[in-house]
N, C-alpha and C positions, 0 to 999 in steps of 0.2 A: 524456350526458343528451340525449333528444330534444328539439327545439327544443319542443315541443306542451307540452311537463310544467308541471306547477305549477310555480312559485319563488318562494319567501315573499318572498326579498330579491333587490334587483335593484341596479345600480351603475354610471354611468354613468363612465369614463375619458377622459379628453379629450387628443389629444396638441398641447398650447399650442406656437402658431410662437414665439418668439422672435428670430428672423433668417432671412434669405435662408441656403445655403450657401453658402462659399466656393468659387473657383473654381481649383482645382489645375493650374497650368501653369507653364513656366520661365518666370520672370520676364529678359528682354533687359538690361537694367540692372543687376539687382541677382542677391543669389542667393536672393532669396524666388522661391517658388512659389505665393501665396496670392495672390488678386484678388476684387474684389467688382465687381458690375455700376455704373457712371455712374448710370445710368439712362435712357442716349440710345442709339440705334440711327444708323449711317450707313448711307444708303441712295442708291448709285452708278446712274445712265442711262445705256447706250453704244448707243445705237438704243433697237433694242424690246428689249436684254437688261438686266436689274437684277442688281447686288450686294447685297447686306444685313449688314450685322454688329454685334455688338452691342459697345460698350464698355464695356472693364471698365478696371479702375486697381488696380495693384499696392498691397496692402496695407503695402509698407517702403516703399517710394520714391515711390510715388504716380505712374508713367507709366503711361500710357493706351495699351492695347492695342487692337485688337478679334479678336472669333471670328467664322466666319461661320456667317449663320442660312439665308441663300438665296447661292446662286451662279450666276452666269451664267441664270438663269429670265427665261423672258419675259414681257413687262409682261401680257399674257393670262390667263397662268397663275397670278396671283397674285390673288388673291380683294380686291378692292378696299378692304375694311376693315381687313383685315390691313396692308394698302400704309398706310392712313391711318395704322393705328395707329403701325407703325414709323414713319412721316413723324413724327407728332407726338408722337415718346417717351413713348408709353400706358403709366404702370407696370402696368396688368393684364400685357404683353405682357412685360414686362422680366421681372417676378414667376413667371410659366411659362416664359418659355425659361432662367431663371436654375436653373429646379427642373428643369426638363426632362432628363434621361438620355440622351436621341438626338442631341441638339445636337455632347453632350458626348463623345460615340463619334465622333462624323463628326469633329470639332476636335482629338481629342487629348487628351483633357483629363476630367481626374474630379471630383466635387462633395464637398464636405466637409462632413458635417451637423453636425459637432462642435458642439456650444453652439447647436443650431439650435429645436431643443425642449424642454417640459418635460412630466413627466407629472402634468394635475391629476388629481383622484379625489377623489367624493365620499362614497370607505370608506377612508382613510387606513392604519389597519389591518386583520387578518385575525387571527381566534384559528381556531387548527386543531381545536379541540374544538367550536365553536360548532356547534348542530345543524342549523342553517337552509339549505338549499341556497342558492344564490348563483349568479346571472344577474350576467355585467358587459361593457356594450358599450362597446369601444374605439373611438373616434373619432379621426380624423386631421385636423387642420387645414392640415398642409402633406403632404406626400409621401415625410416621411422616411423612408429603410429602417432600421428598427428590429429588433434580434434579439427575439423574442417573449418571453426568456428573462427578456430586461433590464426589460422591462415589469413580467413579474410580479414579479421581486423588488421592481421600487419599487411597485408598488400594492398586492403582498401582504404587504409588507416582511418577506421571507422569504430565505434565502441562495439561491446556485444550485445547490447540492445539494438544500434545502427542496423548492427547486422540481419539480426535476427528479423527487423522489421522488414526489411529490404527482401529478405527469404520469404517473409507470411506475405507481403505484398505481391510477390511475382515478380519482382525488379533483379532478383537474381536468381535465375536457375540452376540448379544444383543435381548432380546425378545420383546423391545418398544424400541422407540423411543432418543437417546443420552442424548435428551432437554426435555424427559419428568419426570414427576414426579412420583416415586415410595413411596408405603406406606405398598406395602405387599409382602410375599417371594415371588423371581425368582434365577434362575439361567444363568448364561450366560457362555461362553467360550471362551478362547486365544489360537492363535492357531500359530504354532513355524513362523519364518520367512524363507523362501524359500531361499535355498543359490542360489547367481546369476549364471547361466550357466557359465561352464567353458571358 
């Protein structure tokens, strides 16, 4: 359905944070691999060159690791606010490098959104008969990667077959891919089912 078209009904979906990710690495102590961020950053001077890393703390045993966010950079190179913020453990900064994807390539290390979201919606259910086309934009509060898939069965409280037929049908348009992974707002559309020829 063109973005342009009427739509009687519209529906906003909200993806609520609930938590930072966990931070997937071998834990030195124990044999947990989960960590959650301190909320402090160390941040090392050897001349003009800085270290940066952020601490996190093994979720079984509670030791304090860190990953690194800057290495060996020099004091020029590092944008003066950013220096603050790590000096003074800015949770904005903790909160992004904690979500951040790049960090976590450079470190070794993968993020775990498990239990990190939920999906509100303020259309709980979906009847497949109902005639009214339907507009619904999905909103992100954090940056989880979410399969598109899993969304719609909870906001259209549909199986994954429901779905997926609804998708091959035409009945929902989608701006990627069923089986791909969203992390930022889109909107898609459902569109009524054609009564059979008399």
């Amino acid at each position: 359905m063109p973005a342009g078209s009427d739509v009687d009904r519209k529906a906003l979906w909200v993806v609520k944070e609930l938590g930072l990710p966990a931070i997937v690495k071998a834990c030195a102590s124990c044999r947990s691999t989960r960590h959650h961020p301190t909320g402090k950053f160390r941040v090392n001077a050897s001349g003009k060159l800085l270290d940066v890393w952020m601490l996190i703390r093994c979720e079984l045993c509670d030791r304090t690791s860190k990953i690194p966010v800057h290495e060996r950079v020099h004091v020029q190179a590092l944008d003066h606010e950013r220096l603050l913020m790590f000096e003074g453990n800015h949770p904005a900064m903790v909160r992004r490098l904690a979500m951040d994807p790049a960090p976590a390539g450079k470190a070794a290390h993968r993020l775990d959104w498990s239990g990190t979201w939920e999906l509100e919606t303020d259309m709980p259910f979906y009847e497949p008969d109902d005639p009214a086309p339907l507009e619904v934009v999905v909103r992100f509060e954090l940056p989880a990667p979410i399969r598109v898939e899993k969304l719609l069965t909870a906001g259209l409280d549909l199986s994954r077959s429901a779905v997926r037929d609804a998708v091959r049908s035409g009945r929902v348009h989608l701006p990627l891919a069923v089986d791909a992974k969203a992390r930022e707002d889109f909107t898609f559309f459902v569109t009524p089912v054609c009564a059979p020829p008399a």
